[in-house]
GUVEX-265744 format. One line per 10 residues: number of its first residue (from 1); for each residue x, y, z of C-alpha. Coordinates in Angstrom, 3 decimals. Layout:
NUM) X Y Z; ... .
This chain:
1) 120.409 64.581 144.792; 121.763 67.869 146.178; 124.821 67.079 144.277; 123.380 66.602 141.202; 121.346 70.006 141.269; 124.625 71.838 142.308; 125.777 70.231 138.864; 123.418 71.212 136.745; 123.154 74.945 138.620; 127.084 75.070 137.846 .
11) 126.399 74.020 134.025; 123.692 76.271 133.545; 125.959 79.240 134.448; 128.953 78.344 132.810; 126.550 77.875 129.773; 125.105 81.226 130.151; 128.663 82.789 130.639; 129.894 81.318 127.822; 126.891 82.779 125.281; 126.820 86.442 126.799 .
21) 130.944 86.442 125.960; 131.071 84.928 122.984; 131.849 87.827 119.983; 133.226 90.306 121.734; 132.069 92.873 118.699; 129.641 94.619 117.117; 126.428 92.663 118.237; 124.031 93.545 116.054; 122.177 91.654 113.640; 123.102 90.983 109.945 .
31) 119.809 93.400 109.139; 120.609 96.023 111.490; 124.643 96.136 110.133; 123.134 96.187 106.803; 121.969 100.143 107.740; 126.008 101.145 107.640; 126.181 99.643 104.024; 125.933 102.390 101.524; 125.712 102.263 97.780; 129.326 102.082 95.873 .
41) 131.151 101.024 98.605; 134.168 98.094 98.435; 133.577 94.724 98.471; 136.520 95.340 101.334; 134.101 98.167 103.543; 131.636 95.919 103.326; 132.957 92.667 104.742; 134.244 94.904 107.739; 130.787 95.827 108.829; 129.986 91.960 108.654 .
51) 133.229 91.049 110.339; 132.260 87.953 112.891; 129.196 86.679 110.942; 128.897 84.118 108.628; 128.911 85.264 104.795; 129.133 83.470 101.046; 130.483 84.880 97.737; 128.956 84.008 94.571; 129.715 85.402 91.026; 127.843 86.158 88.130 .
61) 130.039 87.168 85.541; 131.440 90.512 86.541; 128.362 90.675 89.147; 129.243 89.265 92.801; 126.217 88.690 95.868; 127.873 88.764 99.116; 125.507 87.215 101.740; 125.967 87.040 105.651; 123.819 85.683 108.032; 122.965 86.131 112.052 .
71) 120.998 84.157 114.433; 121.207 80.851 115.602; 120.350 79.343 118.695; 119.439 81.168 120.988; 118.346 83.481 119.136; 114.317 83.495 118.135; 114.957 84.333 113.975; 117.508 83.841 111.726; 118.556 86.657 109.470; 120.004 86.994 105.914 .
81) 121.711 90.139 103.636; 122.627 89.271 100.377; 124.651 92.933 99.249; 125.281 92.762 95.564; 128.119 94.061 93.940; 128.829 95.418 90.124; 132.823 95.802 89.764; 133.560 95.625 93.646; 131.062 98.122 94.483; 127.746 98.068 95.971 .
91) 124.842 98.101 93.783; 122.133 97.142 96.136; 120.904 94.434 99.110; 118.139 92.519 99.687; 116.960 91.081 103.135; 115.049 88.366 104.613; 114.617 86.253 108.287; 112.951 83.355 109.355; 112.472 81.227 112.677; 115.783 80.793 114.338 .
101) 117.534 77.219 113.594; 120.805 75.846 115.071; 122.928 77.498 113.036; 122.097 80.234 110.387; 124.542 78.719 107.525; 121.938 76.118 107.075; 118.929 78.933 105.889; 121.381 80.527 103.168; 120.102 80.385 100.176; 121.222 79.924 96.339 .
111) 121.310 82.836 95.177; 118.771 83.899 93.296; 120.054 86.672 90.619; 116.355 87.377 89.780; 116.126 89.128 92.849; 119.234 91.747 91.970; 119.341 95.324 91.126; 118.391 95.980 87.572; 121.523 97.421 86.465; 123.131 93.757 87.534 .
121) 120.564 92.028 85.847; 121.015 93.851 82.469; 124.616 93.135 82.831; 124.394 89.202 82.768; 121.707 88.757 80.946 .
């Protein structure tokens, strides 16, 4: 039995170890990088301040929604930044979060183009 608890005392740290190491960058959440993004930046400038999370591209014409994602187990809510971009420059972003899954990929969304700036909605409309 005593071996068996110095097992699972051995896991637990190595587990532990392993998720406070892990990144090794910036550590804050999608939302919170989203506060460096400002409007008319590169598509370029922008993937830098999301560099290590998860992100999509999808394109509308000459429009483009960038989204990235943070979260995941172990952390308690998933969160989600779609930046949207009118001829690779920022035009605007729209946020959301939810209860923390696995893995954050699986909350992203189709993007809905309803929910872009006006000026990209005019454009491919």
């Amino acid at each position: 039995m005593r071996s068996f608890s110095q097992c699972v005392l051995l896991l637990y740290v190595v587990l532990l170890t392993g998720c406070a190491s892990t990144g090794g960058g910036d550590s804050r959440s999608a939302i919170s990088r989203s506060q460096d993004i400002q409007s008319g930046m590169s598509y370029e400038a922008v993937l830098a301040v999301f560099k290590g999370l998860e992100t999509r591209r999808t394109f509308q014409g000459d429009a483009m929604a960038l989204q990235a994602c943070s979260g995941g187990f172990p952390k308690m809510r998933d969160e989600y930044v779609t930046v949207w971009f009118l001829g690779n420059r920022v035009s605007g972003l729209t946020s959301r979060s939810r209860p923390a899954d696995w893995s954050c990929v699986g909350g992203m969304r189709e993007v809905d183009w309803g929910q872009a700036p006006a000026d990209i909605r005019i454009k491919i409309d």
